[in-house]
C-alpha positions as CSV (number, residue, x, y, z in Angstrom):
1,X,25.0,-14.9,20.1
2,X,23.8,-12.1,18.3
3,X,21.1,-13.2,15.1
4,X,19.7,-11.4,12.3
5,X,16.4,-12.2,10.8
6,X,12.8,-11.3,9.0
7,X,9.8,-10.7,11.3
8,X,7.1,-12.8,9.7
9,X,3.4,-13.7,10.5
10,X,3.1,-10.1,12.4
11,X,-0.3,-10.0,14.4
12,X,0.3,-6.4,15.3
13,X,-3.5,-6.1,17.5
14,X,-2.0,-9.1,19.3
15,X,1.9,-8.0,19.5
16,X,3.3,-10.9,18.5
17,X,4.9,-12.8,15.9
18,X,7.7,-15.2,14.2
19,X,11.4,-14.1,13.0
20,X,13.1,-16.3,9.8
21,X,16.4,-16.0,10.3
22,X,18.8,-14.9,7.3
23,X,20.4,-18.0,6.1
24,X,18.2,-20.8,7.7
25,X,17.9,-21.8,10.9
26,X,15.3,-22.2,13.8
27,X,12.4,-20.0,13.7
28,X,11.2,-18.4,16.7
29,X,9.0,-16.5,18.4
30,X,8.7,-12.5,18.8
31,X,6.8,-10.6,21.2
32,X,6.1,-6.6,21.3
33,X,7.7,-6.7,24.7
34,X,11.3,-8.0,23.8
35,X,12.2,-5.2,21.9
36,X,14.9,-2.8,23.2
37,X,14.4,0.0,23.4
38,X,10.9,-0.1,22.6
39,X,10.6,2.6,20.0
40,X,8.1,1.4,17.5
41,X,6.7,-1.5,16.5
42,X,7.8,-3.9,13.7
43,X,6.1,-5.0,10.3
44,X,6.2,-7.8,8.3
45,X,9.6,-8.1,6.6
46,X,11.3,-5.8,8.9
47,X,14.7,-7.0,9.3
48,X,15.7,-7.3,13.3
49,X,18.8,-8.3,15.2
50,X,18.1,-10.8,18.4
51,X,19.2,-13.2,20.8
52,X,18.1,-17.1,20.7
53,X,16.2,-18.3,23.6
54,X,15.1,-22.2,24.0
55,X,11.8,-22.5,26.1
56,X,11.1,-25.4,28.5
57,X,8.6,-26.4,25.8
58,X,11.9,-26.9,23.2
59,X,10.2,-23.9,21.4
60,X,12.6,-21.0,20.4
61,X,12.3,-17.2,21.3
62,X,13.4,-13.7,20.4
63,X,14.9,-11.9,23.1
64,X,16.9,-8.2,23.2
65,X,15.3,-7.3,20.3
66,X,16.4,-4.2,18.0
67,X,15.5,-3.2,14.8
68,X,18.2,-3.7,12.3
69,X,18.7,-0.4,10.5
70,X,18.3,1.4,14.0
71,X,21.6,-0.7,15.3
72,X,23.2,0.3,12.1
73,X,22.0,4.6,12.9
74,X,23.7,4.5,16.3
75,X,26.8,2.7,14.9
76,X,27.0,5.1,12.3
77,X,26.4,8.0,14.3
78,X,29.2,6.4,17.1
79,X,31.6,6.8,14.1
80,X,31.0,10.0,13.3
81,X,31.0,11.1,17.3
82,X,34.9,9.5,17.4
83,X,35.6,11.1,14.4
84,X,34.3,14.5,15.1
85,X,36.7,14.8,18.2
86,X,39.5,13.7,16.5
87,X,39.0,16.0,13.4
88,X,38.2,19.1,16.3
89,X,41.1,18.6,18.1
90,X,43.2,18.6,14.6
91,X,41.5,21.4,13.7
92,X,42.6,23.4,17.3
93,X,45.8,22.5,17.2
94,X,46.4,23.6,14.1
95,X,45.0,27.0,14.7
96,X,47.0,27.0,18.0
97,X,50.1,26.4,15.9
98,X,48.9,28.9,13.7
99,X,49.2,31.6,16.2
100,X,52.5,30.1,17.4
101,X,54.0,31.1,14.2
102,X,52.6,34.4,14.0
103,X,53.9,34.7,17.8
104,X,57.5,33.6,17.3
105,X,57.3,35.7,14.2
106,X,57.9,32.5,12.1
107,X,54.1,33.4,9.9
108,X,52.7,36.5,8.6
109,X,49.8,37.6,10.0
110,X,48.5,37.9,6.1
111,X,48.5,34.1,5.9
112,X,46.5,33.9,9.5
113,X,44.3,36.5,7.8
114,X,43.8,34.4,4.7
115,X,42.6,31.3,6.9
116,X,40.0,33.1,8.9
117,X,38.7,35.0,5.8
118,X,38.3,32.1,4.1
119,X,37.3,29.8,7.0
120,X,34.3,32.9,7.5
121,X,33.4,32.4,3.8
122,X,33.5,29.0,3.7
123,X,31.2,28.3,6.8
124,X,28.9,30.6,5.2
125,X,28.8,28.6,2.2
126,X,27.8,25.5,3.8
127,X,24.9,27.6,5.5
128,X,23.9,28.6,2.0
129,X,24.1,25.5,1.0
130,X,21.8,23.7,3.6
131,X,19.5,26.1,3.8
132,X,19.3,25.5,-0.5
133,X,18.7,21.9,0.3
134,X,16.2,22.3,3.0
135,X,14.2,24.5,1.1
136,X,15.0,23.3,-2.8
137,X,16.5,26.1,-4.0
138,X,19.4,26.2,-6.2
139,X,22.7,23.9,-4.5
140,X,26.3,25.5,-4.4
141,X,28.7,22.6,-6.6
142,X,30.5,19.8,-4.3
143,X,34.0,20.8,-6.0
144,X,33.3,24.7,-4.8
145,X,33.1,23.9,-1.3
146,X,36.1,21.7,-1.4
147,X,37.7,24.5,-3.7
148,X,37.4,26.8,-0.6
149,X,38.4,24.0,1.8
150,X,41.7,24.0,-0.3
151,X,42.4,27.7,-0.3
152,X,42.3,28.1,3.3
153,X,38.4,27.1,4.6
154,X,39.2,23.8,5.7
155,X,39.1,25.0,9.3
156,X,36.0,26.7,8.6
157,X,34.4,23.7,6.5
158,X,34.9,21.5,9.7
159,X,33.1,23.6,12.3
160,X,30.3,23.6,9.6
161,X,29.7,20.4,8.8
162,X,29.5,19.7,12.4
163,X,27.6,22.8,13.4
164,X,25.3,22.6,11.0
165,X,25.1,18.9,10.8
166,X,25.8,19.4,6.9
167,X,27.8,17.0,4.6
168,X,29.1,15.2,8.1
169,X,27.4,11.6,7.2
170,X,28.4,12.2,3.5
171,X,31.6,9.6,3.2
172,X,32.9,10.7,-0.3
173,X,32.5,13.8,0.4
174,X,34.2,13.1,3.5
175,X,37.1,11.8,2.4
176,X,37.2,14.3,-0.8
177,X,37.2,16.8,2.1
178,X,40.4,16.0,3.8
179,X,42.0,15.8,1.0
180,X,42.0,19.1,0.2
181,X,43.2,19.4,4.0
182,X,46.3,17.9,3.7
183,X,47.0,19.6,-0.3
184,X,46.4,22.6,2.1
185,X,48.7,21.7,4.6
186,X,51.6,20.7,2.1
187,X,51.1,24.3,0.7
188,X,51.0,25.7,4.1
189,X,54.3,23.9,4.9
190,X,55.6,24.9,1.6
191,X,55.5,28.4,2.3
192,X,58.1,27.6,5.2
193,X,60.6,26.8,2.5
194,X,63.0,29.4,1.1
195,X,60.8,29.0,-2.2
196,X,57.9,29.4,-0.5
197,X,59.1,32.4,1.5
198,X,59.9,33.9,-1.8
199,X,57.1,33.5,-3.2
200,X,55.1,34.6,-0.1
201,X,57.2,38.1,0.2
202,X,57.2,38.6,-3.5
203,X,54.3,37.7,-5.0
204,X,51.5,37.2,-2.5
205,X,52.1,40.3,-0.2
206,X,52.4,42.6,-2.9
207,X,49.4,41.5,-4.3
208,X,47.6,42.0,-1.1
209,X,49.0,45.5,-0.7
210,X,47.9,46.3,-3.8
């Protein structure tokens, strides 16, 4: 059975010490060597998660070792792994659909036009926008990158966050994010309605002409 638990009484020249675990019980003994893996070593305080061993002696031990907030990284980064081919296969499908419609003559090529322009600008803004972090210059809003998103940059936004590893551990921002996916899907679908159409031949194309 997995424990959790403080290391106390650290004698770091020695490699050894004790571990109090959260919410009372038998305190054992930790040694440098019963860590896995064996990244760093521990301090005093350091929160760890182990396995309870009882020695011949009726003495307790630590063994399988890992540092709590390392356990909690690779979870975290697990999640976003599963969750980043999901969202990449959404994301090709839906530009293989895309070009389906343009195919079958079902889309204009206008709207396809829209997604990649705005996919192109919107990727470029999440550069901007990591590069502003990373070098404290001045940050492009939240709400304008998930204005793009909604407009047609969703695709775009994706392939960015996971490209550029930028926004992808963010979870508001996250979920924020594919809400403006789906507000862009309902308008995408929208368009397919006689409405839509309408509006699409008679408002949006001409515009575009000019």
């Amino acid at each position: 059975m997995k424990l959790q638990g403080k290391v106390i009484n650290w004698n770091d020249d020695k490699g050894f010490g004790f571990v109090e675990p959260n919410g009372g019980g038998d305190r054992a003994f930790v040694h440098i060597k019963a860590f896995k893996p064996r990244s760093r070593r521990p301090v005093n305080g350091e929160v760890i998660i182990y396995e309870l061993v009882r020695e011949n002696n009726n003495r307790f031990k630590a063994t399988n070792i890992k540092f709590s907030r390392d356990a909690k990284a690779a979870s975290d980064r697990r999640k976003v792994k599963g969750g980043s081919k999901l969202g990449v296969a959404f994301t090709i499908l839906f530009c293989i659909g895309l070009l389906a419609f343009i195919v079958v003559g079902k889309l204009s090529v206008i709207v396809a036009g829209l997604y990649v322009a705005m996919s192109l600008i919107t990727f470029i803004a999440y550069a901007i926008d990591k590069s502003a972090a990373q070098n404290g210059r001045w940050r492009t809003k939240e709400s304008t990158l998930h204005l793009f998103s909604t407009f047609g940059g969703w695709p775009g936004a994706y392939f960015a966050q996971n490209k550029l590893r930028h926004k992808s551990s963010k979870e508001e921002f996250k979920i924020v994010y594919w809400v403006t996916v789906f507000l862009n899907l309902g308008g995408f679908f929208w368009l397919h309605t006689e409405k839509g159409t309408n509006f699409l031949n008679h408002t949006i194309v001409p515009l575009l002409s000019g």
